[in-house]
C-alpha positions, 0 to 999 in steps of 0.5 A: 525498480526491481532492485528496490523491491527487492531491498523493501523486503529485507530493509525497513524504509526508513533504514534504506538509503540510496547509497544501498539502492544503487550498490545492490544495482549496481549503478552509480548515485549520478544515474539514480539521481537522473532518474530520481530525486529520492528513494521517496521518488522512487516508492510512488514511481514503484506505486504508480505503476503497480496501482495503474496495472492493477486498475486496469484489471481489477474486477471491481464488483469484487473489490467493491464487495470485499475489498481487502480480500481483492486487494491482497489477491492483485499482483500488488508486491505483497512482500513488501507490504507485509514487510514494511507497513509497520514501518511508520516511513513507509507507511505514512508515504504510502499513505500520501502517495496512494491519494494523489496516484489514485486521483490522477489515474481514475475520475471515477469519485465514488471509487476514490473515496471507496478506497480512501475508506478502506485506506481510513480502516486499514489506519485504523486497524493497522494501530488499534491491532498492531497486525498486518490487515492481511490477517483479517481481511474478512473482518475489514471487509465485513466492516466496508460492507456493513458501514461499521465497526462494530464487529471489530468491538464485539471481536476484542470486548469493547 
């Protein structure tokens, strides 16, 4: 897991292959693939314990009020993150994974869909922008917050 983290901050998703994995590991395929069908296996295994720890700290009248700004405060590997989230592989597994993770570690609804909004925006945001959502976290918070988007057309003229 360390080794993967470690290689998301350096190597694109989509560029990173297995073989890379267990080089920098040092371990051979037939380990990796008794523990794991996949690099992708391995991202929502990375994703469900790092979300999992997070939940279980997160004071969550703070996220709720402002979100991103809470998110990108946890210990969530933010290097990665920032790294890779132009990556349109890693994104679109992120984004697939993080509903599924997030359903089978809460039953708490309104909070499910809180963060599939935010997730929604963070979408939004990341293609309109072109950015990470990390350099506008009170933006997008001011648009979880008021339930519009209208600060983001009355910031670029739209």
């Amino acid at each position: 897991m360390d080794t993967t983290l470690y290689l998301m901050q350096r190597i694109p998703f989509s560029k990173l292959s297995v073989t890379q994995i267990c080089k920098s590991a040092e371990i051979g395929r037939i380990a990796f693939y008794k523990q794991f069908d996949s690099k992708y296996e391995v991202l929502h295994y990375i994703l469900a314990r790092v979300i999992d720890k997070n939940l279980t700290i997160l004071n969550m009248q703070r996220f709720r009020d402002s979100p991103f700004e809470t998110f990108f405060s946890t210990e969530f590997p933010e290097r990665v993150i920032t790294f890779q989230y132009a990556d349109n592989d890693f994104r679109k597994t992120l984004n697939d994974d993080l509903y599924e993770i997030i359903y089978d570690l809460t039953n708490d609804d309104s909070l499910v869909w809180f963060i599939f909004e935010m997730l929604s925006i963070a979408e939004w945001y990341t293609i309109k922008y072109g950015t990470s959502v990390k350099k506008d976290v009170k933006l997008l918070d001011s648009i979880i917050k008021n339930k519009s988007f209208r600060p983001c057309f009355i910031k670029d003229g739209n």
